[in-house]
C-alpha positions as CSV (number, residue, x, y, z in Angstrom):
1,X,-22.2,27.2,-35.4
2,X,-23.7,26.5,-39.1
3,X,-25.8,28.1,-40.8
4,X,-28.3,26.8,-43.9
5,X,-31.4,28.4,-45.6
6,X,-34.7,28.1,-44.0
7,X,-38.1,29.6,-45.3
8,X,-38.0,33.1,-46.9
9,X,-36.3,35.2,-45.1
10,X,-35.2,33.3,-42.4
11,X,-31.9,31.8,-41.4
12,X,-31.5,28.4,-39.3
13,X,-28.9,28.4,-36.4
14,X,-27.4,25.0,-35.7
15,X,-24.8,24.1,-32.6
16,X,-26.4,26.5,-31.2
17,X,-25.7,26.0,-27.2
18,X,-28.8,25.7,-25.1
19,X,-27.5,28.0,-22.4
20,X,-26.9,31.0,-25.0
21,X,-29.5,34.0,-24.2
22,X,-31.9,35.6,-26.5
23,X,-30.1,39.1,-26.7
24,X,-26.7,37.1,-27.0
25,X,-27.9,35.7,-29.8
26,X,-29.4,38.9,-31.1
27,X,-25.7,40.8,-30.5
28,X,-24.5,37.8,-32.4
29,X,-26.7,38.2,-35.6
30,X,-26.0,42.4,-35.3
31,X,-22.4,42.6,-34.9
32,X,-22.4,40.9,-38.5
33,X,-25.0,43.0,-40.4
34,X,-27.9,40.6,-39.9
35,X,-30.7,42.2,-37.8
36,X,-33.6,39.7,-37.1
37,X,-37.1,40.8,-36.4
38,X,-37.7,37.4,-34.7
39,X,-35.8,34.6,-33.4
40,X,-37.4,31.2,-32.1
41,X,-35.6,29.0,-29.9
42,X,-36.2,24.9,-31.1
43,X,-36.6,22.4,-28.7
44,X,-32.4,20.7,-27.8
45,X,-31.4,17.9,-29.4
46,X,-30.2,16.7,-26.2
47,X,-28.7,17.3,-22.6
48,X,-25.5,16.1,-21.4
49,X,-27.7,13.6,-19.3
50,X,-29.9,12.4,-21.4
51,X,-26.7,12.0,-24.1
52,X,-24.4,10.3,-21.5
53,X,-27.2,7.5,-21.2
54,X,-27.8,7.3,-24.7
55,X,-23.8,7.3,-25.4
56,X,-23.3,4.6,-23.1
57,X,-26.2,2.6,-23.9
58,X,-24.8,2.2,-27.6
59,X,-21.2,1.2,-26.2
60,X,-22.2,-1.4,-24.0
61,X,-24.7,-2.7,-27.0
62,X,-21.8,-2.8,-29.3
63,X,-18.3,-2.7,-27.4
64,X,-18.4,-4.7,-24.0
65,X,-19.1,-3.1,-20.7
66,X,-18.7,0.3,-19.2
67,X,-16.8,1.1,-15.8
68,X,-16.8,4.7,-16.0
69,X,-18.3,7.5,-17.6
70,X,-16.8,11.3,-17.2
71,X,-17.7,14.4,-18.9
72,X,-14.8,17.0,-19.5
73,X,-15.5,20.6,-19.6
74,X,-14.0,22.2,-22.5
75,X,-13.6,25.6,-23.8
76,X,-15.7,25.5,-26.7
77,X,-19.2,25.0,-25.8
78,X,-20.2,23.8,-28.9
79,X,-18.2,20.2,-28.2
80,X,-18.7,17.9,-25.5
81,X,-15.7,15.5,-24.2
82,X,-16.6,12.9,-22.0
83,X,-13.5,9.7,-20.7
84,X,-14.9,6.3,-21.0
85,X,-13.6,3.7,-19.1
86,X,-14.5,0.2,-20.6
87,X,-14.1,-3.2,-18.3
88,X,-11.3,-4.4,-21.2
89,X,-8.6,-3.0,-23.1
90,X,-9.8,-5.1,-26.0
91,X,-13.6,-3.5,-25.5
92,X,-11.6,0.6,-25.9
93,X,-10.4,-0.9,-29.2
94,X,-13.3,-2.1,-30.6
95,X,-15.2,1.2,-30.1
96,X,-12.5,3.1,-31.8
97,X,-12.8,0.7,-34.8
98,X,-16.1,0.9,-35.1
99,X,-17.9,3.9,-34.1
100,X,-15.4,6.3,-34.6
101,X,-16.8,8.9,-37.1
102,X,-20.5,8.0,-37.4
103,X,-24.0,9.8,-36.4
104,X,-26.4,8.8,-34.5
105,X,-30.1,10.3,-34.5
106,X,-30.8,9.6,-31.4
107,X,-28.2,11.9,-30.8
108,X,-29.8,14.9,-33.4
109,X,-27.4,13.2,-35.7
110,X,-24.4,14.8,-34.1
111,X,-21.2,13.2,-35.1
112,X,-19.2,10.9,-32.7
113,X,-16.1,11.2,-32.7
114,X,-13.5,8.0,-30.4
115,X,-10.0,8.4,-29.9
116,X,-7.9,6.2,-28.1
117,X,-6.3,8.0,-24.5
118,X,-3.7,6.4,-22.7
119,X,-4.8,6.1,-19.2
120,X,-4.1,4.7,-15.5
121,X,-6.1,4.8,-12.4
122,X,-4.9,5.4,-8.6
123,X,-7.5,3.9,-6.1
124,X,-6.3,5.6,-2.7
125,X,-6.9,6.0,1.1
126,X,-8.6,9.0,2.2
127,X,-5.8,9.4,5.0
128,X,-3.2,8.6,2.7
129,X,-4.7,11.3,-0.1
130,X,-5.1,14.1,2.4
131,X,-1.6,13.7,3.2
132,X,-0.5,14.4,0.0
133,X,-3.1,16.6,-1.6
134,X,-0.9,19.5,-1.6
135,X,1.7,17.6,-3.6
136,X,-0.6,16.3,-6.3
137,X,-2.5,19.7,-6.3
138,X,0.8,21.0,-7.5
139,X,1.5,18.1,-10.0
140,X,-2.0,18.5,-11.4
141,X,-1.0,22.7,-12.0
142,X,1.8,22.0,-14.0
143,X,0.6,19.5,-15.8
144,X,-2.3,21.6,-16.5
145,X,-0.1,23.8,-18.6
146,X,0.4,21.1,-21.2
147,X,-2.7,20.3,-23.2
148,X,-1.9,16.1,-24.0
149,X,-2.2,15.0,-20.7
150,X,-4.4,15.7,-17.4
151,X,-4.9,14.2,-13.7
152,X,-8.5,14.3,-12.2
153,X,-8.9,13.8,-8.9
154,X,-12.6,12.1,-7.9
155,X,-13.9,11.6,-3.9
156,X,-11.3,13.3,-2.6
157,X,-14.0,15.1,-0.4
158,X,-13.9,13.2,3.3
159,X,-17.7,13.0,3.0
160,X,-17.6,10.9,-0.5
161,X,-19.4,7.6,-0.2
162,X,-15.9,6.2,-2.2
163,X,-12.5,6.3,-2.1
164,X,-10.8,9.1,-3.3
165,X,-9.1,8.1,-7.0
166,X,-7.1,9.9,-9.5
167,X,-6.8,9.2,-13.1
168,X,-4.2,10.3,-14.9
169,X,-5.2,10.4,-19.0
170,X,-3.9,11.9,-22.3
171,X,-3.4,11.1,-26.3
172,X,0.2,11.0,-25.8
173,X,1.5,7.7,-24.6
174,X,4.8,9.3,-23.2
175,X,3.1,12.0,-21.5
176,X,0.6,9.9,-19.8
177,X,4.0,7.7,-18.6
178,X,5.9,10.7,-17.7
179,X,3.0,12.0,-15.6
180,X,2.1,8.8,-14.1
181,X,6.1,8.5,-12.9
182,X,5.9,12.0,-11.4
183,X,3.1,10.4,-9.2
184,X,4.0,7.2,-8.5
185,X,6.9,9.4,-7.0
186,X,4.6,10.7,-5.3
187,X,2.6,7.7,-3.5
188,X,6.2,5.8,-3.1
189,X,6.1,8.6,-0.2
190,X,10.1,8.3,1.8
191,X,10.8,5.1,3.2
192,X,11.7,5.5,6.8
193,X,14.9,4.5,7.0
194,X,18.3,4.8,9.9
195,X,21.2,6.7,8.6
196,X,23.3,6.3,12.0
197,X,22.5,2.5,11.8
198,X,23.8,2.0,8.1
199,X,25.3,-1.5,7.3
200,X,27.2,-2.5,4.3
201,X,24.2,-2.7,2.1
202,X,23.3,1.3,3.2
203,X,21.0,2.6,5.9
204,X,19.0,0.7,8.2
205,X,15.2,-0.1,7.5
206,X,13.0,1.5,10.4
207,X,10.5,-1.3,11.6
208,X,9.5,-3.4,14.3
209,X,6.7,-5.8,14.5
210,X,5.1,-3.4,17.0
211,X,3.9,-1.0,14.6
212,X,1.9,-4.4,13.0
213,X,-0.2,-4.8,16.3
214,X,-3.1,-2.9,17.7
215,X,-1.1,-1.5,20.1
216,X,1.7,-0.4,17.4
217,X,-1.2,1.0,15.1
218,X,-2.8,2.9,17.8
219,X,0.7,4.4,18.7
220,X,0.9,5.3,14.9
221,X,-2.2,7.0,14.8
222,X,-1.3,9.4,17.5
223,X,1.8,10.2,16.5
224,X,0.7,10.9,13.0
225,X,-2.4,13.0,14.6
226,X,-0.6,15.2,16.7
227,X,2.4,15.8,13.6
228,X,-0.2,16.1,10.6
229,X,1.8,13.1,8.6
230,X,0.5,10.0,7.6
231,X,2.3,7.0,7.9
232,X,1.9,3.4,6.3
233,X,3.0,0.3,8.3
234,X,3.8,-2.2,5.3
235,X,3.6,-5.5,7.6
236,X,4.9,-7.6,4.3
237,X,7.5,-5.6,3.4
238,X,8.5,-4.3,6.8
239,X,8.6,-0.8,5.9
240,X,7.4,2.4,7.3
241,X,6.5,5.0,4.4
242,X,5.7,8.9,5.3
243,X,3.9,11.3,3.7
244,X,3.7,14.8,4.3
245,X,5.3,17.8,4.5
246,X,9.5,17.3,4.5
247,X,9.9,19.2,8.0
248,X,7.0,16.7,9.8
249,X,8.5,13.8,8.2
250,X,12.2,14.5,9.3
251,X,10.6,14.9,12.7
252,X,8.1,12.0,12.6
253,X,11.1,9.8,11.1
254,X,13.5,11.1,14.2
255,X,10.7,9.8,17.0
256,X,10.1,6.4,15.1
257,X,13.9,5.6,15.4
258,X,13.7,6.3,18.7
259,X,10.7,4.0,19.2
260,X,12.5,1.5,17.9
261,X,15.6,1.6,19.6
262,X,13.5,1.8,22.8
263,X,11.4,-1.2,22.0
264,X,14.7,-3.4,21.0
265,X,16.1,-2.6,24.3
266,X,13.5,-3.3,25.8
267,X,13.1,-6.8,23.7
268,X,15.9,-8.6,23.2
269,X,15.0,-12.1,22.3
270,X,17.4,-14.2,24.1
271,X,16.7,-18.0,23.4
272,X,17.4,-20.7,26.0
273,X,17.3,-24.4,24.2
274,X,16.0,-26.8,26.5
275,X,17.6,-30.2,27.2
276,X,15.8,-32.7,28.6
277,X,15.9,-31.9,32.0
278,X,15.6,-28.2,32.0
279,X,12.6,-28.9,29.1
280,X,11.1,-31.2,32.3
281,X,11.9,-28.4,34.8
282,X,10.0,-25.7,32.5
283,X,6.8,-28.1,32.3
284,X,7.3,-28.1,35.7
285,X,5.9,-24.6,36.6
286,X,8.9,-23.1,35.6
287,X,7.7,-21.2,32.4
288,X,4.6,-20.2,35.2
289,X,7.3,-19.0,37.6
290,X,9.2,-17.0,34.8
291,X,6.2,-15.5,33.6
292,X,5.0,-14.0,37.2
293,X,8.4,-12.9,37.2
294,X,8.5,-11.3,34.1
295,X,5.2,-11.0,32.2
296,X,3.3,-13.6,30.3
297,X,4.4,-11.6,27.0
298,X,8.1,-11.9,27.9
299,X,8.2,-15.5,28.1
300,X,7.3,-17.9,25.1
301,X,8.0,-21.4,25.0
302,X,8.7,-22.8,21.5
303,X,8.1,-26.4,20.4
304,X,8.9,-27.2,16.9
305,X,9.8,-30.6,14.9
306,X,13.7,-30.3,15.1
307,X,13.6,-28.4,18.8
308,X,12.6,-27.2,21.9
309,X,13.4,-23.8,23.7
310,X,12.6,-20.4,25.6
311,X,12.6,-17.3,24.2
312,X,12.9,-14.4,26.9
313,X,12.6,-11.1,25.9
314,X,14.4,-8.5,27.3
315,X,18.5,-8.5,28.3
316,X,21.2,-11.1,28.2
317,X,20.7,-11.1,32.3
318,X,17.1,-11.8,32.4
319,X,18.2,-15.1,30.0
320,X,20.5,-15.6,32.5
321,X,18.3,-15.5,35.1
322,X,15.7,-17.9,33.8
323,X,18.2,-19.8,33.2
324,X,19.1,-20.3,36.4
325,X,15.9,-20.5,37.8
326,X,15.2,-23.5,35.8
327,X,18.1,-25.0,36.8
328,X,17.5,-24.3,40.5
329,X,13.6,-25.9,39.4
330,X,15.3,-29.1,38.1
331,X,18.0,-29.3,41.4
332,X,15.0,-29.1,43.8
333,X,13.2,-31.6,42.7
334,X,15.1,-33.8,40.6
335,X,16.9,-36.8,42.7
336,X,13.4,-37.3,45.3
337,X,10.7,-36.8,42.2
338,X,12.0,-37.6,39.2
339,X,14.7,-40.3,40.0
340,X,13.8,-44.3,39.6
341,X,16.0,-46.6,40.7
342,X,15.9,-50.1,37.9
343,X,15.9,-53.6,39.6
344,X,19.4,-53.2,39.1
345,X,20.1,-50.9,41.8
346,X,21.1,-48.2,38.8
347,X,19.3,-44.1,39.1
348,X,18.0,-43.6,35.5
349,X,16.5,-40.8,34.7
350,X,13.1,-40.5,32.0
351,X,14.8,-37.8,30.0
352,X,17.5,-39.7,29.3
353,X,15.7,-42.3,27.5
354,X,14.7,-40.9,23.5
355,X,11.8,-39.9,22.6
356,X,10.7,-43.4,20.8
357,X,11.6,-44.8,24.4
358,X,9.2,-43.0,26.2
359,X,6.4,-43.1,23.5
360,X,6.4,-47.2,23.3
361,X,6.6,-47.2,27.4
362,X,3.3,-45.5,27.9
363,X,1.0,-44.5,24.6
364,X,-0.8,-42.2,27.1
365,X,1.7,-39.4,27.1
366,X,1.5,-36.1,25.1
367,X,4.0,-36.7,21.9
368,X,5.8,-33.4,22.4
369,X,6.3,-33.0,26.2
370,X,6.2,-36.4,27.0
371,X,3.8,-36.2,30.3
372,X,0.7,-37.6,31.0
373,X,-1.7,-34.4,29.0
374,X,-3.9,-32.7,31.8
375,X,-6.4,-31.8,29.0
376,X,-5.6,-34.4,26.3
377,X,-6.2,-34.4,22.7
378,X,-6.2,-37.6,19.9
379,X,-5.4,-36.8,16.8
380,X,-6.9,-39.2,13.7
381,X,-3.3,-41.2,13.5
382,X,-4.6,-41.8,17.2
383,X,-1.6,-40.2,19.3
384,X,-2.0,-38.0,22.1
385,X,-1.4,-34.3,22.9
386,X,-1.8,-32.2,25.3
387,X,-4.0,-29.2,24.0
388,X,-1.6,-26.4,24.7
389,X,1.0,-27.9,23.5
390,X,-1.3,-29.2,19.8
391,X,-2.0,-25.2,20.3
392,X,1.8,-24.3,20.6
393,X,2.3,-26.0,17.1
394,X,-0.6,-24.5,15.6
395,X,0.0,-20.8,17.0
396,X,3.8,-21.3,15.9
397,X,3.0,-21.7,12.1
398,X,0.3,-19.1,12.6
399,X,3.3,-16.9,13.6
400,X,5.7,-18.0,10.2
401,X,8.4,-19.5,12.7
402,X,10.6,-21.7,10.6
403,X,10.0,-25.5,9.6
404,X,6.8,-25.3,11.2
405,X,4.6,-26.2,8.4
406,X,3.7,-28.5,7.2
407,X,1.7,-29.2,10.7
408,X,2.6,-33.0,11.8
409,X,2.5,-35.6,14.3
410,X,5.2,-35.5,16.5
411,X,5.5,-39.0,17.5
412,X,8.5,-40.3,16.1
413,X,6.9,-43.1,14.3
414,X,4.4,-41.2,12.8
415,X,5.2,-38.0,11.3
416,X,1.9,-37.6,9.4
417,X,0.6,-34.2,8.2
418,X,-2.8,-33.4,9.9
419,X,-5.3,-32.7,7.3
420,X,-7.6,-30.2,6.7
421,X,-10.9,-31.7,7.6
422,X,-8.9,-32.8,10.8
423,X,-7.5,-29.0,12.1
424,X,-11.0,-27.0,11.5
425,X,-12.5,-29.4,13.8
426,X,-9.9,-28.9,16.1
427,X,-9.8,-25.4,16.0
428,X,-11.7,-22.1,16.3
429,X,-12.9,-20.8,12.9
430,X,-10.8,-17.7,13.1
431,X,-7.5,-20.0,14.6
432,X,-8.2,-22.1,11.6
433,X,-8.4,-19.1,9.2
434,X,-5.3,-17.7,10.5
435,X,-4.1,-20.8,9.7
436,X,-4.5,-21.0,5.9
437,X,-3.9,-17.5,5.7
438,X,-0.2,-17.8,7.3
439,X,-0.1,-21.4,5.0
440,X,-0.8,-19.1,2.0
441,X,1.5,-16.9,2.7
442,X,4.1,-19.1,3.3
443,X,3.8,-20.7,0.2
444,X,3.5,-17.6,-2.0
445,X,6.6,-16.5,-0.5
446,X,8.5,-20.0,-1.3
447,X,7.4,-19.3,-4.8
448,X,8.4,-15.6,-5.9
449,X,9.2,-16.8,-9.7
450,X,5.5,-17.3,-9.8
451,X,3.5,-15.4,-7.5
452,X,3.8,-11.7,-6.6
453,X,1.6,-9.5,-4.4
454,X,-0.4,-6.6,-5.5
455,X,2.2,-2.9,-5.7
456,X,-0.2,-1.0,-4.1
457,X,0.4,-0.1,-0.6
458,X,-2.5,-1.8,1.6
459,X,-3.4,-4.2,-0.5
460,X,-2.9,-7.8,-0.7
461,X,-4.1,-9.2,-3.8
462,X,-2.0,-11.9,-5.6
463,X,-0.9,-12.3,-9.1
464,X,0.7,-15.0,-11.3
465,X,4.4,-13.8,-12.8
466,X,3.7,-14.1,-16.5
467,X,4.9,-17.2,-18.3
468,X,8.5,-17.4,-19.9
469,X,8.2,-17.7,-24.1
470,X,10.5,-21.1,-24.4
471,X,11.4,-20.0,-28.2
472,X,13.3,-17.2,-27.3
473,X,13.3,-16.7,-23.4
474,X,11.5,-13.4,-23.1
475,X,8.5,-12.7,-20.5
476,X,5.1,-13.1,-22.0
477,X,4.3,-9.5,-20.4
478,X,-0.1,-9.0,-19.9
479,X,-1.9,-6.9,-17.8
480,X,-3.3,-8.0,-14.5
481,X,-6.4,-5.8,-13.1
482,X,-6.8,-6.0,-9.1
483,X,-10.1,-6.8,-7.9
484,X,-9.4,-5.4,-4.8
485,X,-8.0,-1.5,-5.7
486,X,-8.8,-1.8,-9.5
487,X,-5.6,-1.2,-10.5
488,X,-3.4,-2.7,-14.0
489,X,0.0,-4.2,-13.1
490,X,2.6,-5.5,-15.5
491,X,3.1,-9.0,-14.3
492,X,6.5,-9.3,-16.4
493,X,8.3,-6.4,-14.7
494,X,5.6,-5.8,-11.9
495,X,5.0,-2.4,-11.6
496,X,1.5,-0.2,-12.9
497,X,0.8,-1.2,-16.2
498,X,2.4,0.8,-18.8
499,X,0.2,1.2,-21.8
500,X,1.9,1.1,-25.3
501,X,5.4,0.5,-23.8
502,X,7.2,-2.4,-23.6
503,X,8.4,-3.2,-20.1
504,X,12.7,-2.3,-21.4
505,X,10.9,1.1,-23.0
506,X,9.0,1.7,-19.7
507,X,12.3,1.0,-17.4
508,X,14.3,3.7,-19.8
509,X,11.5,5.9,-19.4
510,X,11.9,5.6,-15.8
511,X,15.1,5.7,-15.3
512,X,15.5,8.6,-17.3
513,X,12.7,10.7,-15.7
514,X,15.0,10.0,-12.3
515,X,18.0,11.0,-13.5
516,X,16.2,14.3,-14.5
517,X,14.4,15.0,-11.0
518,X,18.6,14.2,-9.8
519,X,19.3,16.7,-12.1
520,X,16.7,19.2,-10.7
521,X,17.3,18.7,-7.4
522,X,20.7,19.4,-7.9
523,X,20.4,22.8,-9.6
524,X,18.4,23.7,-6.7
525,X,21.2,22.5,-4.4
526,X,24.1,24.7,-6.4
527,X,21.9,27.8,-7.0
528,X,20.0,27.7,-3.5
529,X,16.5,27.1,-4.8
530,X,13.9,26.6,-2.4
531,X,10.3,25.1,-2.6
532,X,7.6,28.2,-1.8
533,X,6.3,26.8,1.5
534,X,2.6,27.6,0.4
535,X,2.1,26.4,-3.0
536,X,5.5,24.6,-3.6
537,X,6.6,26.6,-6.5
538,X,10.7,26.5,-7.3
539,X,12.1,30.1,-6.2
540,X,15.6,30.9,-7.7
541,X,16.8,34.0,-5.1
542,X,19.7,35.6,-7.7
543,X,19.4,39.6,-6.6
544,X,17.8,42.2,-4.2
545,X,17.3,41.6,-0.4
546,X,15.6,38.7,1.5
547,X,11.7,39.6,0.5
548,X,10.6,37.0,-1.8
549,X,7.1,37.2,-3.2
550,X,6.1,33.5,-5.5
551,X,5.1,33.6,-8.6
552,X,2.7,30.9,-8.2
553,X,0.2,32.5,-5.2
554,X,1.9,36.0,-5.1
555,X,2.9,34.7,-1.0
556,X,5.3,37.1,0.7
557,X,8.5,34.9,2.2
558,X,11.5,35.7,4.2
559,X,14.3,34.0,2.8
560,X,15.9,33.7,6.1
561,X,13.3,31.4,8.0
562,X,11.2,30.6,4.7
563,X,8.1,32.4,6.9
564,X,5.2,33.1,5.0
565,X,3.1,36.2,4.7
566,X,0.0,38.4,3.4
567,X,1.9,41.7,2.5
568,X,5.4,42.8,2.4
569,X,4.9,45.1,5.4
570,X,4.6,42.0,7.8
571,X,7.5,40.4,6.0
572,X,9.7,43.7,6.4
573,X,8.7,44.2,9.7
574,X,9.4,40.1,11.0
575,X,13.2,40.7,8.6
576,X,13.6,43.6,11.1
577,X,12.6,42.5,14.2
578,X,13.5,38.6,13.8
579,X,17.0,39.2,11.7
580,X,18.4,42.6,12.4
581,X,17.6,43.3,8.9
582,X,18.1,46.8,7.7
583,X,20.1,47.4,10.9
């Protein structure tokens, strides 16, 4: 508050806030020997709505473009704080250069005040969020103890029209880095992982390509509804990461082991490679036969450039048994249907003619099964296929099997790659986009010195690996902002951008907040330290008996079962009847 000298006998109040009473004011003037007959309010200079669209009217004139616009309640009323988010780094700059410290009158010639804050933003699921409220909740209250840096959480109600996001901020770069480690932590969540099944390179990742299917994803959704855990399927990683309390994740990790050692007993892929005559006995109706035997999804015939087999899921007898079936398919109609005799009196059979044989004998055979197509299909180099079998290709890059792109002709004289023009008109508009999309991917992943997807779980935004300096070898580290989950990723040492760090400070940083949580966790381990099950506040039990009360939410806990309880009477009385206490 200032005061100046107004007309005789009066006194002018400024910074006055608008929401301050006449007798507070009054009690104000008193307590300090000043007793006014009359006091007149004047009209505000402004309102924190009215000044948010002025403020960020001036910064978009002079600075670049604003994303974000957040008011901070403060203690002192007299101050507002608001966090500006500007499209650029370069545009957060630029404001601090050159508004910092100047008036505005269209502001009642207030000062304005810009500091730089170091700051990262999480864009998140709202399954994914509720799943781990409690622990940021908890991250937020101990942070909130420090005044340099703060998280605030935004749409984390179910009903927000937008995702729920939290922004972690502060005027110390360390903190900020510190804080945003503790979370990243945090959204890592635990991988799922096999300790029985560990190998020489540690335990076993827990995935299957189930849990990528409708089918897998619908199983997942029950399973995390009926435990209260959410769980992310990463398809491109194969990884299953859980979030949630520690008991429901030991549990929910526990039944997806078990899913997944029933689902690779119950899959075994067993692959039969097909000669010549048992590839003939297949086309034959024998992949029909094996299917009606076994199911349409157990039974997959592969057709790729270098060769032909069938893959038979399920165990090393049911290969065995297809097998033999197809052998039995050849036996029974081989010599009387197959058989020609040449003008030599010799029994030759087709199959044992090549490829390029057959192809120059008749141009009106498919070029990867070599009989006459039932549904044909030319292709612009003017060969023929069969259309399940030009589907079989397709659907077997689709599916990322190996050395099946690029997509070309079979024929053996040929070997031209179908363009694009060519396979859109050949195929449905979603075949053909899952097409490209499998291409892509296949070509980003034979490039990982220069591409690199996006860190954030879910998301699958690609980035270009930043440039190597030539004069000295070092990465040419810059920021890379997703379109997709809006967040800043180092593309030198691809993690979350870290602001005013270089990527070997950041790493140190890291490393050395994980050796302290090792620490941590350790203490617990030696002096018996448990998490309060309500609030997750560290108890240290070092004297008196086994009624605990927290220090964070005052919640009453037996330290036998870790139970929780309103009053000390209930927990005495469950010690007594549950663990013979006092007895």
């Amino acid at each position: 508050m200032r005061v100046s000298n107004g007309p005789s006998h009066s006194t002018v109040l400024e910074n006055v806030d608008k929401a301050v009473s006449y007798r507070e004011l009054k009690d104000f003037c008193s307590a300090r020997g000043v007793h006014p007959k009359h006091i007149k309010f004047g009209d505000p200079s402004y309102d924190i709505r009215e000044a948010r669209s002025i403020i960020t009217e001036i910064l978009e004139e002079k600075c670049g473009s604003v994303l974000d616009f957040h008011v901070n309640t403060t203690k002192d009323p007299s101050k507002i704080t608001a966090i500006v988010r500007f499209a650029q780094p370069e545009d957060a700059q630029r404001a601090v250069k050159k508004l910092n410290g100047t008036n505005f009158t269209r502001l009642g010639n207030s000062p304005f005040y810009i500091t730089p804050v170091f700051a990262v933003r999480f864009t998140l699921r709202q399954d994914l969020y509720s799943a781990i409220a409690k622990d940021v909740d908890n991250l937020i209250s101990k942070l909130s103890k420090t005044d340099n840096v703060q998280i605030v959480a935004y749409n984390t109600d179910t009903k927000a029209t937008g995702p729920p996001a939290l922004r972690i901020h502060g005027d110390n770069a360390q903190s900020v880095a510190r804080a945003k480690s503790s979370l990243e932590a945090i959204l890592a969540g635990t991988i799922c992982v096999n300790e029985d099944g560990k190998n020489n390179t540690g335990a076993k990742l827990v995935w299957d390509p189930f849990f990528a299917r409708y089918e897998g994803i619908t199983w997942l959704r029950e399973l995390m509804k009926s435990l209260d855990v959410f769980i992310y399927a990463d398809a491109r990683r194969g990884q299953l990461r859980l979030y949630g309390d520690y008991e429901v994740r030991e549990v929910a990790s526990a039944m997806l082991v078990r899913k997944c050692q029933v689902l690779e007993t119950m899959r075994q892929k067993h692959k039969i490679s097909l000669d010549e005559k048992l590839f003939k006995a297949a086309l034959s109706g024998g992949v029909k036969r094996a299917e009606e035997m076994f199911g349409a999804d157990r039974v997959k015939l592969e057709i790729t450039p270098t060769a032909k087999f069938l893959t038979v899921s399920g165990s090393a007898q049911d290969a065995r048994t297809v097998r033999e079936f197809l052998q039995l398919e050849y036996d029974a109609g081989g010599n009387n249907s197959i058989s020609r005799q040449n003008s030599q009196g010799d029994t030759t059979q087709p199959w044992e003619g090549t490829q390029k044989n057959i192809e120059q004998a008749d141009d009106n055979i498919c070029a990867v099964c070599w009989t006459e197509p039932s549904v044909p299909y030319r292709t612009r180099c003017n060969h023929l296929y069969c259309t399940e079998c030009f589907e079989n290709q397709v659907n077997a890059a689709i599916a990322g099997v190996k050395n099946s792109l690029p997509l070309l002709c079979h024929y053996s004289s040929c070997s031209r790659a179908f363009g694009l023009d060519e396979l859109r008109n050949a195929l449905s508009s979603d075949r053909f986009e899952s097409l490209m999309k499998s291409s892509f991917e296949s070509y980003v992943r034979s490039q990982p010195q220069s591409f690199k997807y996006c860190p954030t779980p879910d998301c699958d935004q690609i980035y270009r690996v930043s440039s190597t300096d030539e004069k000295n070898g070092t990465k040419l580290s810059r920021n890379y902002y997703c379109p997709s989950c809006l967040t800043a990723v180092c593309t030198s040492c691809h993690v979350l951008a870290h602001v005013g760090y270089s990527c070997d400070e950041y790493e140190k940083l890291r490393r050395d907040a994980e050796r302290d949580a090792q620490k941590f966790a350790a203490w617990k381990k030696d002096h018996d330290a448990r998490d309060c099950p309500k609030c997750g506040t560290t108890i240290e039990k070092n004297e008196g008996c086994n009624h605990m009360e927290c220090v964070g939410c005052k919640a009453h806990i037996c330290w036998f079962c870790m139970k929780v309880f309103d009053s000390s009477g209930e927990c005495y009385s469950h010690m007594t009847d549950s663990h013979d206490w006092g007895v």
